[in-house]
C-alpha positions as CSV (number, residue, x, y, z in Angstrom):
1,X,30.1,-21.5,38.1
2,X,29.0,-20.4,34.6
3,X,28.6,-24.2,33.1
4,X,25.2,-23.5,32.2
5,X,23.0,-20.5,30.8
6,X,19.6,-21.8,31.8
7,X,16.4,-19.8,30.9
8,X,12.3,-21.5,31.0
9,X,9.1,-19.6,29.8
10,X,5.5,-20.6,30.2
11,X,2.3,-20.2,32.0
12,X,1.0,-21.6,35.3
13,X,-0.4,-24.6,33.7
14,X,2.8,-25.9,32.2
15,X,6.6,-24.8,30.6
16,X,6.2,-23.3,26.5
17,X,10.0,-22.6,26.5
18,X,13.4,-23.9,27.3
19,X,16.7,-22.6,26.3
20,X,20.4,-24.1,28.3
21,X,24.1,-23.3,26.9
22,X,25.8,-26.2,28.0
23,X,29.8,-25.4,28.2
24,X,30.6,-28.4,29.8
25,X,30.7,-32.2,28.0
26,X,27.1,-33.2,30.0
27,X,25.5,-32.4,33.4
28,X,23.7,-34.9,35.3
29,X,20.0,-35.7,35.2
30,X,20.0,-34.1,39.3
31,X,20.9,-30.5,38.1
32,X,18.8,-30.3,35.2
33,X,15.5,-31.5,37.1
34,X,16.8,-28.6,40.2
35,X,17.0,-26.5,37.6
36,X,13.5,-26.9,35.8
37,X,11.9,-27.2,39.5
38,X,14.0,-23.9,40.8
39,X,12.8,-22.0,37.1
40,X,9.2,-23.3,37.8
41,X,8.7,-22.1,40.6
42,X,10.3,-18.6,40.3
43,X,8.2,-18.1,36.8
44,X,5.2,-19.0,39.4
45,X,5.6,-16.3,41.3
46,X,6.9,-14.0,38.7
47,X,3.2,-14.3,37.0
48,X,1.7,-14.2,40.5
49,X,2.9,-10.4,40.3
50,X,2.1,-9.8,37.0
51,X,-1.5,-10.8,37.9
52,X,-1.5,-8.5,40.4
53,X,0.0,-5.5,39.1
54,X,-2.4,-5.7,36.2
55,X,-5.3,-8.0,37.1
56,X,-7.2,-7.3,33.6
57,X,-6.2,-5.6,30.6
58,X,-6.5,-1.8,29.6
59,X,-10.0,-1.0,28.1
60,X,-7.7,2.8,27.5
61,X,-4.5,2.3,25.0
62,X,-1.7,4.5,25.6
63,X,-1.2,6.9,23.3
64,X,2.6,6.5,22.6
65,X,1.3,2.4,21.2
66,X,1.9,2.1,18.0
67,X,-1.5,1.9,16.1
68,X,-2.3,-0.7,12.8
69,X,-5.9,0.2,10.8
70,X,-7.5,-1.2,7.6
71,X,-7.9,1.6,5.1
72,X,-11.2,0.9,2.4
73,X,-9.7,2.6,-0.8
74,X,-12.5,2.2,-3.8
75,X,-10.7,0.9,-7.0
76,X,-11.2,4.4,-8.6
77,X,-9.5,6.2,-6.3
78,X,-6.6,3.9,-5.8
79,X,-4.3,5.9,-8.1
80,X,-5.0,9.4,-6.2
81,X,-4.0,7.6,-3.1
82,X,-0.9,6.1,-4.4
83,X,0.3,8.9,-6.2
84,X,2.1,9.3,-9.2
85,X,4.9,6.4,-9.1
86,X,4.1,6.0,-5.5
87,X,4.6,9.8,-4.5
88,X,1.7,10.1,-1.5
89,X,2.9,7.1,0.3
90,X,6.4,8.7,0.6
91,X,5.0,12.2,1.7
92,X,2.9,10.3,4.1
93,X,6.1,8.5,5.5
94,X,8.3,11.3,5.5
95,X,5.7,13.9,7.5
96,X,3.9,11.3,9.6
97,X,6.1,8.2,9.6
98,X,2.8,6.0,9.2
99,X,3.7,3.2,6.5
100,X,1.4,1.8,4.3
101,X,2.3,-1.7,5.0
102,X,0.3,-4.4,2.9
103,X,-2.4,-4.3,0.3
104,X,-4.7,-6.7,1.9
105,X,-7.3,-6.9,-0.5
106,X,-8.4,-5.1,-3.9
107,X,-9.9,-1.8,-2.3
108,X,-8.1,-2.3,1.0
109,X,-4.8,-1.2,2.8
110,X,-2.9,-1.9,6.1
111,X,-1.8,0.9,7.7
112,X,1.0,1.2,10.6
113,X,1.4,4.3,12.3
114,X,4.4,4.5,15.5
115,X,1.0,6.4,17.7
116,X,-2.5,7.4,17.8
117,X,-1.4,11.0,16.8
118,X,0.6,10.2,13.9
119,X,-2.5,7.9,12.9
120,X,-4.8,11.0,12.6
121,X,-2.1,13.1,11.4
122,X,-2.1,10.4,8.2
123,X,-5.9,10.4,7.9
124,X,-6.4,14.3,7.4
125,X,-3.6,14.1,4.6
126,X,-5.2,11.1,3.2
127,X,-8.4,12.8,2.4
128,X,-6.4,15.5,1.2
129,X,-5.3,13.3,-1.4
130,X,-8.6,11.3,-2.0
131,X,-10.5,14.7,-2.0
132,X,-9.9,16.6,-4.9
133,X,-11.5,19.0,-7.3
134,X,-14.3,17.1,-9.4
135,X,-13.3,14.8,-12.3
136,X,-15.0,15.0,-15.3
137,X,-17.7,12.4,-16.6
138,X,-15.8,11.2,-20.0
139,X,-18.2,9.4,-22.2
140,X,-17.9,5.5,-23.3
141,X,-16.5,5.3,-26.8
142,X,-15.7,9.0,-27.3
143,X,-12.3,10.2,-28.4
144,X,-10.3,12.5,-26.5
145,X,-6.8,14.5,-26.7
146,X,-4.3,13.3,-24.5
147,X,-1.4,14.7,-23.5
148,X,2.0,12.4,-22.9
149,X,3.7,13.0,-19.8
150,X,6.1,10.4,-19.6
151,X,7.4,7.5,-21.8
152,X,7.8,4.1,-20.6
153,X,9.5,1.1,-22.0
154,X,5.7,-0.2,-21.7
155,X,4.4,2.6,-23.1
156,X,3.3,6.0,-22.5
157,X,1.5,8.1,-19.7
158,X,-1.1,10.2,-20.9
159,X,-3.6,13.1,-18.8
160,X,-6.6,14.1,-20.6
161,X,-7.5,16.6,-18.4
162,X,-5.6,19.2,-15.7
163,X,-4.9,17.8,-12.4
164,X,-5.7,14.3,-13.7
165,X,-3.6,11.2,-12.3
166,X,-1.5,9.6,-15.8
167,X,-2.9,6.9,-16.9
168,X,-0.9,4.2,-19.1
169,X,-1.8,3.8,-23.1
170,X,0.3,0.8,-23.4
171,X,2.3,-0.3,-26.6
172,X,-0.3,-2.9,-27.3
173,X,-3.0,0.1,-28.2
174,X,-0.2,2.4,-29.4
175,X,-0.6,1.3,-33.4
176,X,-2.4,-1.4,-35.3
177,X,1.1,-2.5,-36.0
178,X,3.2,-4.7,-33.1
179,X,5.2,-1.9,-31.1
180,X,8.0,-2.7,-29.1
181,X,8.7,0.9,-27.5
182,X,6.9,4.1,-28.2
183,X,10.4,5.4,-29.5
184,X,9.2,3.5,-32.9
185,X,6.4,6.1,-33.1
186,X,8.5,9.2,-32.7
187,X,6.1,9.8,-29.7
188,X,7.7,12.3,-26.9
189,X,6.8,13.9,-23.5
190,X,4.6,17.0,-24.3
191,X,3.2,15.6,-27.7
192,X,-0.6,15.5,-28.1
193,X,-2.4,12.6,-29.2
194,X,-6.0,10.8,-30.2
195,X,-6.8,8.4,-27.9
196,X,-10.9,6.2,-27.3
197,X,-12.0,6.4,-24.2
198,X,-13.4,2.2,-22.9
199,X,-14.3,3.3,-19.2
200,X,-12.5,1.8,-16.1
201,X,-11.2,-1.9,-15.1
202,X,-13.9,-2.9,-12.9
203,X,-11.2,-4.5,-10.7
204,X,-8.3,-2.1,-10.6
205,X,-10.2,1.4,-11.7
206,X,-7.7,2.1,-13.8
207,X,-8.7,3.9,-17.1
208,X,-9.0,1.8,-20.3
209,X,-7.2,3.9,-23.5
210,X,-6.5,3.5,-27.2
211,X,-5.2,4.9,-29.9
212,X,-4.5,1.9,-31.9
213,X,-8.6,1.8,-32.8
214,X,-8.1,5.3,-34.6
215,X,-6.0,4.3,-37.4
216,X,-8.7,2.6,-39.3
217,X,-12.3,4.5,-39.9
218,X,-13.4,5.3,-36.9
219,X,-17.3,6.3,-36.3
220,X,-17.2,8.0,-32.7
221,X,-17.6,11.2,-31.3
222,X,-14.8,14.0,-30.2
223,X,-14.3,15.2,-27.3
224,X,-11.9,17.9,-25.9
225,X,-11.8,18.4,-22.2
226,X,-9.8,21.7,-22.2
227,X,-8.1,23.1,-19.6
228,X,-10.9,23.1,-16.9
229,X,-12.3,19.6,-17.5
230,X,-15.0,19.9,-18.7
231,X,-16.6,18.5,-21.9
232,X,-17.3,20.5,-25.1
């Protein structure tokens, strides 16, 4: 008569779920033991057709399913699969709809994709951005130009070679002196500056800059990359 909204889950062995809207002040002890017996016994047979209609699972997934793989990213390429402020994992959402949805660990990534199509889809523009034209071998403790891209509160964003992911010089190795915004140096998008080369962070890949080394007497070796990338 619509006193009670009764609903029970489990498995043959025993009950994992109850659920009753009660609109009335209390029901007797009778109608709620018909009602787990009646609910027991129609989930019985309920699974007794599901183990028929599919006696053992699918060793073939279908291939509307959505699809989750761990992606192995090594540190130094992390940046070229980001993108600049983040810019591959939106073109990789917005053409494929796969989302990069965690970072698990340091060098890996969970990836969700809505199918197995969009999945390989994402891979062959992954590798686009992963593979890309050489990288020049910059040498430890060398000084090279770099170019300012964009200015940051933290600092600035510097190339020092074409086609080269910006990496940050932050404020700390702008000047020997404490600065609190590149502003203070007069430094702008497009200016050219001196920076020292200390190789990578063996943890995040990133490159390791600074320019606040040069304003004393420095005893290191010049470097200009040019245009191609390549040393001279």
């Amino acid at each position: 008569m619509g006193d009670m909204d009764f609903k029970l889950a489990g498995t043959k062995k025993g009950i994992t779920a109850l659920q009753a809207d009660i609109k009335i002040p209390g029901l007797p002890l009778k109608v709620v033991m018909e009602a787990v017996q009646q609910a027991t016994d129609a989930k019985s047979k309920i699974i007794d057709i599901m183990n028929v209609t599919l006696s053992k699972t699918r060793k073939q997934r279908k291939q509307n399913w959505p699809v989750s793989e761990k992606l192995e990213v090594p540190p130094q390429k992390r940046a070229k699969f980001l993108g600049f402020g983040g810019s591959n994992m939106k073109q990789l959402l917005i053409e494929t709809g796969v989302q990069v949805v965690t970072h698990v660990e340091d060098s890996t990534f969970s990836v969700f994709a809505p199918n197995q199509a969009a999945m390989n889809e994402a891979k062959e523009l992954i590798d686009q951005f992963l593979t890309t034209e050489r990288e020049p071998e910059l040498e430890f403790g060398a000084i090279y130009t770099a170019k300012i891209v964009e200015v940051r509160d933290i600092g600035v964003m510097v190339t020092l070679y074409s086609n080269m992911n910006p990496a940050l010089l932050h404020n700390s190795q702008l000047d020997q002196r404490k600065v609190n915004h590149p502003n203070a140096l007069g430094l702008e998008v497009g200016d050219e500056i001196q920076v020292k080369y200390f190789g990578r962070d063996p943890v995040s890949g990133l490159m390791r800059l600074s320019r606040k080394v040069l304003q004393g007497p420095v005893s290191a070796v010049l470097r200009n990359l040019g245009d191609e990338g390549s040393s001279s």
